[in-house]
Rosetta silent file (secondary structure, phi, psi, omega in degrees, C-alpha in Angstrom):
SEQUENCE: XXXXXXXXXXXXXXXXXXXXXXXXXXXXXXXXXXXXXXXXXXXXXXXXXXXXXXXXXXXXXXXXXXXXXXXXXXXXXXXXXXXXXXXXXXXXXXXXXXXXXXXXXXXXXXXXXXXXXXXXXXXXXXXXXXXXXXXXXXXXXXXXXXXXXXXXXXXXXX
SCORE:     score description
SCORE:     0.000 S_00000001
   1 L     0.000  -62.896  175.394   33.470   34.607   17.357 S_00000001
   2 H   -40.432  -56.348 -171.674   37.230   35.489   17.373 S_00000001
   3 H   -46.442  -72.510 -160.396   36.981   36.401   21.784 S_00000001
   4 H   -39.663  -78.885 -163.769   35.740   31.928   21.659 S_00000001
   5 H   -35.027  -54.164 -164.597   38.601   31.385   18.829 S_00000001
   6 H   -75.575  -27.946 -161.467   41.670   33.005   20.440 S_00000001
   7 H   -82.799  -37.913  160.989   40.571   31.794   23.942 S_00000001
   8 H   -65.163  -18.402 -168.383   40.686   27.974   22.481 S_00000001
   9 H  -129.677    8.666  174.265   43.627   28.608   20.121 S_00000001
  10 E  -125.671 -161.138 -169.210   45.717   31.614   21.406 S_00000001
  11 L   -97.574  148.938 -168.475   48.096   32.376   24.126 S_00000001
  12 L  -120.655  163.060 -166.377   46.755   33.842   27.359 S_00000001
  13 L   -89.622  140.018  162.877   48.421   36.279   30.189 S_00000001
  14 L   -75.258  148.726  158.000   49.860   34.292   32.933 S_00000001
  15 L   -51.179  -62.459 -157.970   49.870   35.545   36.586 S_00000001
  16 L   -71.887   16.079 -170.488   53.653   34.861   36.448 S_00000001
  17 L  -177.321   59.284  176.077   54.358   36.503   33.038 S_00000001
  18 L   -60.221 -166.987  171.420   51.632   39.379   32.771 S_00000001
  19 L    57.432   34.869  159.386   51.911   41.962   29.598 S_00000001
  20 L   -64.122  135.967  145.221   51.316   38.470   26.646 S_00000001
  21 L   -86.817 -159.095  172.282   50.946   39.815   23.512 S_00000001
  22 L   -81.831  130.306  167.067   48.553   38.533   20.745 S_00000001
  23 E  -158.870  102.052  156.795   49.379   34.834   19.361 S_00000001
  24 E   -60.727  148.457  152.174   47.078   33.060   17.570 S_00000001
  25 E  -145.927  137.431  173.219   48.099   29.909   15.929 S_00000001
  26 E  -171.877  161.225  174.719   46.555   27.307   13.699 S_00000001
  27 L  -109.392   13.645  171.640   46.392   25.355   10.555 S_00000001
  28 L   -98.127  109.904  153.842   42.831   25.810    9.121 S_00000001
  29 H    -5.984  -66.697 -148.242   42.526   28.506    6.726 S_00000001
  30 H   -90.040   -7.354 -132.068   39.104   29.355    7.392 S_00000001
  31 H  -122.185  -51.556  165.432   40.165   29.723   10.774 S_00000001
  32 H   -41.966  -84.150 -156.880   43.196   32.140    9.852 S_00000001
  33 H   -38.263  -13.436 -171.316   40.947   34.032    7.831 S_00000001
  34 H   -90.146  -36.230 -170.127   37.928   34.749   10.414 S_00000001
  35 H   -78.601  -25.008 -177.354   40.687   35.595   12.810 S_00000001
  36 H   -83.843  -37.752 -173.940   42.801   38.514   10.880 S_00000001
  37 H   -72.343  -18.124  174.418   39.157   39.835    9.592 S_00000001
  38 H   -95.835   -9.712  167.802   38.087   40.111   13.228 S_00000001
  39 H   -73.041  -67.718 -175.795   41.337   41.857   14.223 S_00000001
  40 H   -41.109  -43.232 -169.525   41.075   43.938   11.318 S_00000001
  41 H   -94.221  -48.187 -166.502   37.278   44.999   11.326 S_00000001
  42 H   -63.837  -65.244 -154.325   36.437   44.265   15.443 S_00000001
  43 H   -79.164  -35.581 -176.793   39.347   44.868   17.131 S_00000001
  44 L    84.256   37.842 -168.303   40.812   48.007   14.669 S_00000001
  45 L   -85.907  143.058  156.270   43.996   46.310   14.578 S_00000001
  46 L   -91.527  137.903 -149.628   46.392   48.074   11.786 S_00000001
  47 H   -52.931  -11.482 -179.129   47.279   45.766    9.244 S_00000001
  48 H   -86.690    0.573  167.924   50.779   46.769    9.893 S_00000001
  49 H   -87.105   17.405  174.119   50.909   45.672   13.265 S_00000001
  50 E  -110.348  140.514  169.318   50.318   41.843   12.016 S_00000001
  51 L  -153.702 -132.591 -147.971   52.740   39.454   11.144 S_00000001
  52 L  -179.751  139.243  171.025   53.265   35.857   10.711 S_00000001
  53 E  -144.685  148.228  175.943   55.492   32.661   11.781 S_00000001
  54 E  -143.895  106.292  179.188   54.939   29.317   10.087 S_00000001
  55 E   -69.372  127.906 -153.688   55.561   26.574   11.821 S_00000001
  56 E  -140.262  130.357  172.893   56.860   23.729    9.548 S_00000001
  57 E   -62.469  153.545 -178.297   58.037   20.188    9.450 S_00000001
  58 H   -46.478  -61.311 -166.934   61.769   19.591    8.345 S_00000001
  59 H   -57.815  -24.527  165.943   60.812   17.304    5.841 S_00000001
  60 H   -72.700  -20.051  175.680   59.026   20.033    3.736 S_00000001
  61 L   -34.483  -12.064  145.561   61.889   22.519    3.806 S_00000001
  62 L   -58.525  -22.931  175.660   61.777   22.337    0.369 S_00000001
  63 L  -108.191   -1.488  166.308   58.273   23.541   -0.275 S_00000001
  64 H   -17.032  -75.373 -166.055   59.068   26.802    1.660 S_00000001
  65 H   -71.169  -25.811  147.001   58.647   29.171   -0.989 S_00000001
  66 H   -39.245  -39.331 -159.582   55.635   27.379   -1.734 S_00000001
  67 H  -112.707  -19.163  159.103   53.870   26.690    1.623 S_00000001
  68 H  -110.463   17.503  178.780   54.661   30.533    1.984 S_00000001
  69 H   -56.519  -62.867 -171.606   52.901   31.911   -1.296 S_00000001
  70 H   -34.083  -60.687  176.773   50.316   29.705    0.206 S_00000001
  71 H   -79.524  -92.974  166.733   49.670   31.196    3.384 S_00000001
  72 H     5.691  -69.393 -150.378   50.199   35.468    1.964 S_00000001
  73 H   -82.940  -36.933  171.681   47.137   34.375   -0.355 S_00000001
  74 L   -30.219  -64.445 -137.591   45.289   32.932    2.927 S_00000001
  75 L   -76.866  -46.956 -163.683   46.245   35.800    4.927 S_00000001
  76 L   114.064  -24.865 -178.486   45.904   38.610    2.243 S_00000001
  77 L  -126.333  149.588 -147.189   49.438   40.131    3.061 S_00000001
  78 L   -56.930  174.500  169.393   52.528   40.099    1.639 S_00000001
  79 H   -50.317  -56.999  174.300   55.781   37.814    2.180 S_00000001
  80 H   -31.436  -23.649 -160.450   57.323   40.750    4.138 S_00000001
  81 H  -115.499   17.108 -172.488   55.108   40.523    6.808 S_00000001
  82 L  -106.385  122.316  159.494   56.014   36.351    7.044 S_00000001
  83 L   -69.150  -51.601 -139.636   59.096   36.881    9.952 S_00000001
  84 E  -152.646  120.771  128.964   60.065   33.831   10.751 S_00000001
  85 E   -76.379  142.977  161.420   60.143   29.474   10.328 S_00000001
  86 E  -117.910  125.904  139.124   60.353   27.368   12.981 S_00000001
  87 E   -26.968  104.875  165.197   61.223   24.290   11.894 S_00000001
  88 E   -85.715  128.825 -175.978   59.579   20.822   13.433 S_00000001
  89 L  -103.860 -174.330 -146.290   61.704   17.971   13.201 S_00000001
  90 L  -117.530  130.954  172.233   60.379   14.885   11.330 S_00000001
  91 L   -96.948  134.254 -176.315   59.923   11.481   12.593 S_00000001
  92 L   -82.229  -14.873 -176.411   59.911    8.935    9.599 S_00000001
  93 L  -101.573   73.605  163.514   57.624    6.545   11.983 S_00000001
  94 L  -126.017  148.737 -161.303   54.542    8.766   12.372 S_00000001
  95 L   -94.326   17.861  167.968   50.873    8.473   12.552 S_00000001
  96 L   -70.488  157.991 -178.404   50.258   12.407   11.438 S_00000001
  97 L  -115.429   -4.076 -159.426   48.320   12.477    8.301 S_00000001
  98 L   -99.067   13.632 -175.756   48.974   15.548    7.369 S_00000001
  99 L   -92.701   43.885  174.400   52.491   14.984    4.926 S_00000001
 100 L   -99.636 -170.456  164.365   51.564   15.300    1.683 S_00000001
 101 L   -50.792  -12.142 -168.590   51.535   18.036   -0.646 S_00000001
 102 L  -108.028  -10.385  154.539   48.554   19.676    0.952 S_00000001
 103 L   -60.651  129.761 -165.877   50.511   20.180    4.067 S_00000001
 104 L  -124.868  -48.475  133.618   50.823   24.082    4.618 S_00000001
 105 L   131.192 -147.073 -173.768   52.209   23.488    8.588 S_00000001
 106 E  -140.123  152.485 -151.530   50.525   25.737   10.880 S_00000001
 107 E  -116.550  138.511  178.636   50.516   29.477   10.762 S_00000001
 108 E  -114.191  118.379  176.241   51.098   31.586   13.911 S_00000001
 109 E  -122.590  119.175  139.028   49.844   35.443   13.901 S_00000001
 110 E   -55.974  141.354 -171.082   51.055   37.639   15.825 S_00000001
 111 E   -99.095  135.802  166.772   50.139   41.464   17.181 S_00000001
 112 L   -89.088  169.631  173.580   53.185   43.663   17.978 S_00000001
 113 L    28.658   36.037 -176.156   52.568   45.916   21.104 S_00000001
 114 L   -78.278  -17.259 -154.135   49.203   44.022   22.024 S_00000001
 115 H   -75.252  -17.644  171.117   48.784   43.150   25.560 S_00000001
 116 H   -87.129   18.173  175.014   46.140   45.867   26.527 S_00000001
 117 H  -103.140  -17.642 -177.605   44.338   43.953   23.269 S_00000001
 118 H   -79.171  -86.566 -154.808   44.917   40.946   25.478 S_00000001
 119 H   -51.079  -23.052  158.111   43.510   42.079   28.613 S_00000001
 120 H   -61.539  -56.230 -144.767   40.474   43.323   26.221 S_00000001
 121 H   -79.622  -53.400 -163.730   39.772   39.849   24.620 S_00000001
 122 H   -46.179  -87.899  175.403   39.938   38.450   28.572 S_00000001
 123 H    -3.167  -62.702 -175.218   37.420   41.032   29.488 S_00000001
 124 H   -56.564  -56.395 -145.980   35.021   40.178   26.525 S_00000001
 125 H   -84.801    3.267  153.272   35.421   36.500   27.440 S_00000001
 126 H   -82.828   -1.010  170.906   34.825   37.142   30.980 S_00000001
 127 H   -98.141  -33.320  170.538   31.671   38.828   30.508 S_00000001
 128 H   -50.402  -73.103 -177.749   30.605   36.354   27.700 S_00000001
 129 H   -56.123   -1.115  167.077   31.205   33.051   29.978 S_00000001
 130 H   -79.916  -64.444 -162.373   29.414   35.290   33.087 S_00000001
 131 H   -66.372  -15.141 -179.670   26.347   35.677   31.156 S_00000001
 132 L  -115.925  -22.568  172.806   26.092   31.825   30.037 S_00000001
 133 L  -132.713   -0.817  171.743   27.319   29.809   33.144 S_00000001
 134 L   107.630  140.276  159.845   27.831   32.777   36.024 S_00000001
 135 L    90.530  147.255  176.620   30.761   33.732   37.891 S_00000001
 136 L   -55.487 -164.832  100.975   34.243   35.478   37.018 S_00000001
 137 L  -105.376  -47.778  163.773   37.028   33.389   35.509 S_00000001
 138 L    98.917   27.673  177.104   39.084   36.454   36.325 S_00000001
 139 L    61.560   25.209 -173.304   41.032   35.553   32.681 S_00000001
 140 L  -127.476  144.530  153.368   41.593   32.187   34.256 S_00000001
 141 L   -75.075   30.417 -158.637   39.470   29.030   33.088 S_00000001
 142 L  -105.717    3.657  175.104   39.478   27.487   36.936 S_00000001
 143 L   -95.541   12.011 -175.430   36.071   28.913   37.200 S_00000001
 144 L  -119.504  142.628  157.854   34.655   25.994   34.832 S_00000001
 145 L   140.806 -175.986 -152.786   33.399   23.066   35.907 S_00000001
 146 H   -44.601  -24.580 -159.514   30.247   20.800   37.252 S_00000001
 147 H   -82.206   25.231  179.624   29.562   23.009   40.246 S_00000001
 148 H  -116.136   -7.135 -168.490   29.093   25.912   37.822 S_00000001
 149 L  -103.385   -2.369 -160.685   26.942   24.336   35.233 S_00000001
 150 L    56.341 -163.729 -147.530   23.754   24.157   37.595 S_00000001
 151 L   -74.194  151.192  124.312   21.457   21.218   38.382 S_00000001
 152 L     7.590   19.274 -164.101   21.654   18.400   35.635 S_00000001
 153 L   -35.874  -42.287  179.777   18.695   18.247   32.994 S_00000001
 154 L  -132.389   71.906 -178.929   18.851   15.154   32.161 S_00000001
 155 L   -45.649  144.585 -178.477   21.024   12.949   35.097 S_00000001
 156 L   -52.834  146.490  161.930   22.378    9.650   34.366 S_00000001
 157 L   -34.495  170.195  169.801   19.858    6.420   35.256 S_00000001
 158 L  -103.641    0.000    0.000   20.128    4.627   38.603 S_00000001
């Protein structure tokens, strides 16, 4: 489950900018939480090589100490290991939905010294996506689409 998560939601090695570490980001909890338990149990990561950025709208700068209590009880680990805000700035004319009180922002976790854990997770998800549609990606997604999916089951009417 985590190789599917990080490959929809993390950052992937470039040709032009090999050696990415690990960077996960997201704002669902449950999402956090599946992902640090599969570095931690799957992967062997030690918890001290994890850390944390929390991305945050402006307008909340106020809720800081709050929004990070919030994430440390998500996560399981301490303040210490929270590095970094980045700041988002705040448009007062916006259709997000997310600015109340129950806004949290979105939490970014980082690996220190990860990139042969990168070139692992490619690896898994090139043998996963071989065994269900065929074919390489080569750590690239340019190997998906129709002519890769086989014939049709059920083709559109005439």
């Amino acid at each position: 489950m985590g190789v599917c998560l990080y490959w929809a939601e993390g950052s992937k090695e470039k040709r032009q900018k090999p050696g990415q570490k690990f960077v996960f980001c997201n704002m669902d909890p449950r999402m956090i939480q599946i992902m640090i338990v599969w570095l931690l149990r799957v992967c062997n990561i030690d918890r001290s090589m994890i850390f944390f950025s929390i991305y945050l709208h402006e307008n909340h700068k106020d809720r800081l100490k709050e929004v990070e209590k919030y994430w440390s009880k998500i996560t399981g680990f301490s303040s210490s290991n929270f590095k970094k805000t980045l700041w988002k700035k705040h448009t007062t004319k916006t259709k997000r939905t997310n600015i109340s009180e129950r806004y949290f922002g979105l939490l970014r976790i980082e690996v220190k010294a990860s990139n042969k854990l990168v070139r692992k997770i490619t690896g898994w998800f090139d043998g996963i996506s071989e065994k269900i549609i065929g074919g390489s990606s080569n750590g690239r997604t340019s190997g998906f689409g129709p002519e890769n999916l086989g014939p049709n089951p059920n083709p559109p009417a005439a």
